[in-house]
C-alpha positions as CSV (number, residue, x, y, z in Angstrom):
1,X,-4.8,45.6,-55.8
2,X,-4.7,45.1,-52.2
3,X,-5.1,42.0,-50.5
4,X,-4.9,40.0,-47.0
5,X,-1.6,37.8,-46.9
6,X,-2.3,33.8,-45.7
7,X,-0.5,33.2,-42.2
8,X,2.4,31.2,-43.4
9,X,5.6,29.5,-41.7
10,X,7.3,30.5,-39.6
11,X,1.2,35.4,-35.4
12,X,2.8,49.8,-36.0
13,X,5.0,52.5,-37.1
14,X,4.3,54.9,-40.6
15,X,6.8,55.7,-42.4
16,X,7.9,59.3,-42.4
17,X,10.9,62.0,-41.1
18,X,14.0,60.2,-39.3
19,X,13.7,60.9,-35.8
20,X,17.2,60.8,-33.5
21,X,14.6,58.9,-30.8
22,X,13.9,55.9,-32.9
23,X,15.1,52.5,-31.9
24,X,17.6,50.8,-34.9
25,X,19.9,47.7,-35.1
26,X,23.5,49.3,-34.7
27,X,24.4,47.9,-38.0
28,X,22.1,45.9,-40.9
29,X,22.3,43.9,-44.1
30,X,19.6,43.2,-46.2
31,X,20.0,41.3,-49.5
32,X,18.0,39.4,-52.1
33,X,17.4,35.9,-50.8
34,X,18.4,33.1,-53.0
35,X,16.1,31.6,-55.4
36,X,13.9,28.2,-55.0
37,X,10.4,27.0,-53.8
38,X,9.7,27.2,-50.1
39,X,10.1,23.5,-49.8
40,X,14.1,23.6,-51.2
41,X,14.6,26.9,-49.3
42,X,13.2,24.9,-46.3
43,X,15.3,21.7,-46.7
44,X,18.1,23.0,-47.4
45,X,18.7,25.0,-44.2
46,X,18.2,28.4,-46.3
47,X,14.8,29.7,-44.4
48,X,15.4,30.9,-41.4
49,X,14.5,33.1,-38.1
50,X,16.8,33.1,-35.3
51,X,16.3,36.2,-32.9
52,X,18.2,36.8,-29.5
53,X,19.7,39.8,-27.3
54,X,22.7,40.0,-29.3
55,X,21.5,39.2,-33.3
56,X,18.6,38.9,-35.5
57,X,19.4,36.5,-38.3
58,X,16.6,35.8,-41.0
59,X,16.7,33.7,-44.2
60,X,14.9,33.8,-47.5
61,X,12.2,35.1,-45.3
62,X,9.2,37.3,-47.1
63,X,8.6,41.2,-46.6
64,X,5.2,40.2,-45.0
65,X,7.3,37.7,-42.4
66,X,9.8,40.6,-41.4
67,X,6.2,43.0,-41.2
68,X,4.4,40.5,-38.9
69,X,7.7,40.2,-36.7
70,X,7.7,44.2,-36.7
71,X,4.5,45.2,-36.0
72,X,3.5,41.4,-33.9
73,X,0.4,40.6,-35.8
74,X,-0.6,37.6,-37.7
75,X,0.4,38.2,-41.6
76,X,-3.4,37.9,-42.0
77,X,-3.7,41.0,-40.9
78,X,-1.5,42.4,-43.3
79,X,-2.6,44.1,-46.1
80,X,-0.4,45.4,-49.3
81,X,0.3,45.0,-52.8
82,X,0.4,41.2,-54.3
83,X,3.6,41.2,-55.2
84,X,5.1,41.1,-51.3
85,X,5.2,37.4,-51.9
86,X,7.9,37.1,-54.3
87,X,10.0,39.3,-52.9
88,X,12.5,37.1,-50.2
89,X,15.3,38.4,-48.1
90,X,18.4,37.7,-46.0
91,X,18.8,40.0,-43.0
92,X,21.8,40.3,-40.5
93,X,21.2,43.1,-37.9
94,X,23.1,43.5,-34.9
95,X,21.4,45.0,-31.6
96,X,23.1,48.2,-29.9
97,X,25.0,47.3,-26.5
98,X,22.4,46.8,-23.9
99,X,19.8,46.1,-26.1
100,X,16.9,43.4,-25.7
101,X,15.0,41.3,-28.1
102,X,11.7,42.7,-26.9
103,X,13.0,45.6,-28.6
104,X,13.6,44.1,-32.0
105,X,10.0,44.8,-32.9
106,X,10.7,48.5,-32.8
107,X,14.4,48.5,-34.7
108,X,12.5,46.1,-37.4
109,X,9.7,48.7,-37.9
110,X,12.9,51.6,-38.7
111,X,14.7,49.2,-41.2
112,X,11.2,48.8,-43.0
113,X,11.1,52.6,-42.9
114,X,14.7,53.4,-43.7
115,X,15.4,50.4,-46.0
116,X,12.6,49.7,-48.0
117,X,10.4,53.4,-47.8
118,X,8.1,51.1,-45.5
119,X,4.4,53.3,-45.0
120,X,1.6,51.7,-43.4
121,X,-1.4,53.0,-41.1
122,X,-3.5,51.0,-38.7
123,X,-7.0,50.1,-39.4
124,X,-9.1,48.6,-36.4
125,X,-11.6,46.4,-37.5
126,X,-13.9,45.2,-35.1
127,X,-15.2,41.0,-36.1
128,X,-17.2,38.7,-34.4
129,X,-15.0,36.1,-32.1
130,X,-15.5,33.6,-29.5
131,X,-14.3,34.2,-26.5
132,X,-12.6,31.5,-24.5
133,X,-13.6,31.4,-21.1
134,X,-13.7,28.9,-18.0
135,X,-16.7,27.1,-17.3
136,X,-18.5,27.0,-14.1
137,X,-16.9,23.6,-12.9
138,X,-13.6,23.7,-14.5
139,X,-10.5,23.9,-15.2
140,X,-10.3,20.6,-15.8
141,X,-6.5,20.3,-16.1
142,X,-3.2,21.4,-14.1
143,X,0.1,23.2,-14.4
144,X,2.9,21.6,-16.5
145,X,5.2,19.7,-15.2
146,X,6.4,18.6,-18.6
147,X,10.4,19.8,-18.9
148,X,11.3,18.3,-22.4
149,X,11.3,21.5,-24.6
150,X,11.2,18.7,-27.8
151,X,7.4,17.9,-26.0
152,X,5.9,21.2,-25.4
153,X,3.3,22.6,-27.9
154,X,0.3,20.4,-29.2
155,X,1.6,17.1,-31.0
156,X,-0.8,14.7,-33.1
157,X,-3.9,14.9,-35.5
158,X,-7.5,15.5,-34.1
159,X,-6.2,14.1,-30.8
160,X,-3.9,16.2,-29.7
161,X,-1.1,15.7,-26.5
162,X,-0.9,19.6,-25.3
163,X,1.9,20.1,-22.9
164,X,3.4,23.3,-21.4
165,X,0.6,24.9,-23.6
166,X,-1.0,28.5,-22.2
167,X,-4.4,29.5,-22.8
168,X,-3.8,31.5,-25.2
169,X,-1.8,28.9,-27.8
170,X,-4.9,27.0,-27.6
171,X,-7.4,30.2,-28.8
172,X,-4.4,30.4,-31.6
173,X,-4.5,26.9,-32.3
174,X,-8.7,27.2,-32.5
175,X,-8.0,30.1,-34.5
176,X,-5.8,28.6,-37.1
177,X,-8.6,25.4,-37.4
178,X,-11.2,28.1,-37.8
179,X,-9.0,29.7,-41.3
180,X,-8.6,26.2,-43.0
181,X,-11.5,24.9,-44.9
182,X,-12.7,20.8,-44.2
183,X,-11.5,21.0,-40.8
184,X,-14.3,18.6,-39.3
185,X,-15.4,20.4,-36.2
186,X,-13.9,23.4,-36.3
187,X,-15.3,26.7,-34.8
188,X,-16.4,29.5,-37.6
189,X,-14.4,32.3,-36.3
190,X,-11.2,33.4,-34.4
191,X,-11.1,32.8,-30.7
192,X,-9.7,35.1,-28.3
193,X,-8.6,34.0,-24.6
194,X,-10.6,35.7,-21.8
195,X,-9.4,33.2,-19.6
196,X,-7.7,35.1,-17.0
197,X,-5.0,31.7,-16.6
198,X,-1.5,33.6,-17.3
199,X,0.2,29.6,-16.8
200,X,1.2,26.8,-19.1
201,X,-0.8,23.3,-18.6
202,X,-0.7,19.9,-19.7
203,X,-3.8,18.4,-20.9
204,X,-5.2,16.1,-24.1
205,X,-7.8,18.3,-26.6
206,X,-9.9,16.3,-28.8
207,X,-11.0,18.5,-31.9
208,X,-12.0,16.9,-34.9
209,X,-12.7,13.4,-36.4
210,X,-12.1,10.9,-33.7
211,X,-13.4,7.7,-32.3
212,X,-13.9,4.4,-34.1
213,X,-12.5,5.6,-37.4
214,X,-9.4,5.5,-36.9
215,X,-8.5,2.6,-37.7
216,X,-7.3,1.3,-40.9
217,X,-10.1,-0.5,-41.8
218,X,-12.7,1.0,-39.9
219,X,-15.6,2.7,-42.1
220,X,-15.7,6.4,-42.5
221,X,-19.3,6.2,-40.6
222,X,-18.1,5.1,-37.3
223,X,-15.7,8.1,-36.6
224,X,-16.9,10.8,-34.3
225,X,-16.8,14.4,-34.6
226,X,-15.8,16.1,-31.9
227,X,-16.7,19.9,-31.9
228,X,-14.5,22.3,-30.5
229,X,-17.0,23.3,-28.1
230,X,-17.0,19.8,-26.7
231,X,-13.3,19.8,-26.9
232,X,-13.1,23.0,-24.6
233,X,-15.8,22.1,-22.5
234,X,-13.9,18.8,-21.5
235,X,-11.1,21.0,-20.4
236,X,-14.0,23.0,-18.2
237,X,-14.0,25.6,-20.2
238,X,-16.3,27.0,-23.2
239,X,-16.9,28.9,-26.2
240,X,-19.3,32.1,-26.2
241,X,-20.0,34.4,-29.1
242,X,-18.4,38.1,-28.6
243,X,-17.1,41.0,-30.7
244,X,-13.1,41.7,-30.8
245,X,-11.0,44.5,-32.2
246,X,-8.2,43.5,-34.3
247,X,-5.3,45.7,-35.3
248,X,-5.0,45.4,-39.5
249,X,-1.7,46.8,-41.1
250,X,-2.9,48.5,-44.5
251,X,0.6,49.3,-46.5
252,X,0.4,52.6,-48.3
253,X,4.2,52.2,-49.6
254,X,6.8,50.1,-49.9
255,X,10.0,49.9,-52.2
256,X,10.6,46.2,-54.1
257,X,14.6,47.2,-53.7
258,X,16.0,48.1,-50.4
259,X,18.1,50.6,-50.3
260,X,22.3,49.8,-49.9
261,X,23.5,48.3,-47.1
């Protein structure tokens, strides 16, 4: 049974003949990841991803996590067997001298291949999007001048305090609204950035149920929903419907035991 694996924490290359010209970690351990729920895992500093020039370090982290990081697209556009879920790993992999972590990508895509008999092909689907685009009279907002990394990103509930946030965070952030049912407001499909703005910018996005209700004792009736197309449009930008062609991963083989380190 195939299926289409949820994005989750922590968003292509087919298996075949060893080539000499293929980019690998000079040396790599995998090993079965300790057991627990992600919540224990989690707390107790056991889930993991740290990635830099020199190491890639990943705990209890899922075959479909390593995938996403290998081939760099959302695990919802990966699709394999249901059993990739219960599998979790440890991985220690150190880069060749000179290396960079732009590369990891590659070297993860020939430890699938070499580790775990990793075979995939690409299938381009082609869905309906919006495309985020700016409006006649905008942008309504500025560069960042925001230097506390501990503030950058999009902090709060349906009003959110965006800072040192590009254009396209904020179609991912859309996006992810779009995937979870009961969202108030929400737009019915992934939005892509057409923008142009290559930046990062600070400015507040309302998206959701805001307004009166939010107080304690305010009645459910005096909130107001705010669409994301109002949202966007405050920013002086907008939403228009468009067609986008996504790249979906479609596993054809993978082992459930890696091979020895």
């Amino acid at each position: 049974m195939k299926r289409i694996f949820p994005c989750m924490i922590l968003c292509g290359l087919a298996f075949g003949q060893s080539r000499p010209d293929k980019l690998s970690f000079e040396v790599a351990s995998v090993r079965p990841g300790p057991p627990g729920n992600l919540m224990e895992l989690a707390q107790s500093g056991k889930m993991f991803l740290n990635i830099d020039d020199t190491r890639v370090s990943m705990g209890s982290i899922s075959l479909p996590a390593i995938i996403q990081r290998a081939y760099e697209v959302p695990q919802d556009q990966i699709s394999g067997p249901d059993w990739l879920m219960e599998q979790r790993f440890d991985v220690q992999a150190k880069l060749p001298a000179g290396a960079r972590k732009e590369q990891v990508p590659e070297m993860l895509r020939t430890l699938l291949a070499e580790r775990f008999r990793l075979a995939v092909h690409h299938d381009p689907r082609t869905l309906p999007v919006y495309t985020l685009t700016i409006a006649k009279d905008g942008p309504k907002f500025h560069e960042s001048t925001e230097e506390d990394r501990a503030k950058w990103g999009c902090n709060g509930g349906f009003h959110k305090l965006c800072r040192h946030v590009g254009m396209q965070d904020l179609a991912i952030m859309l996006t992810r609204f779009s995937r979870m049912p009961g969202v108030p407001g929400a737009v019915d499909r992934p939005v892509v950035d057409m923008t142009g703005l290559t930046g990062v910018y600070d400015f507040d996005f309302d998206n959701g149920r805001v307004g009166g209700g939010r107080g304690v004792s305010a009645e459910p009736g005096d909130d107001e929903i705010i669409s994301a197309f109002d949202g966007v449009k405050r920013l002086g930008l907008k939403l228009e419907p468009g067609k986008h062609t996504y790249d979906y991963i479609v596993i054809d083989h993978v082992e459930k035991v890696p091979t020895e380190n």
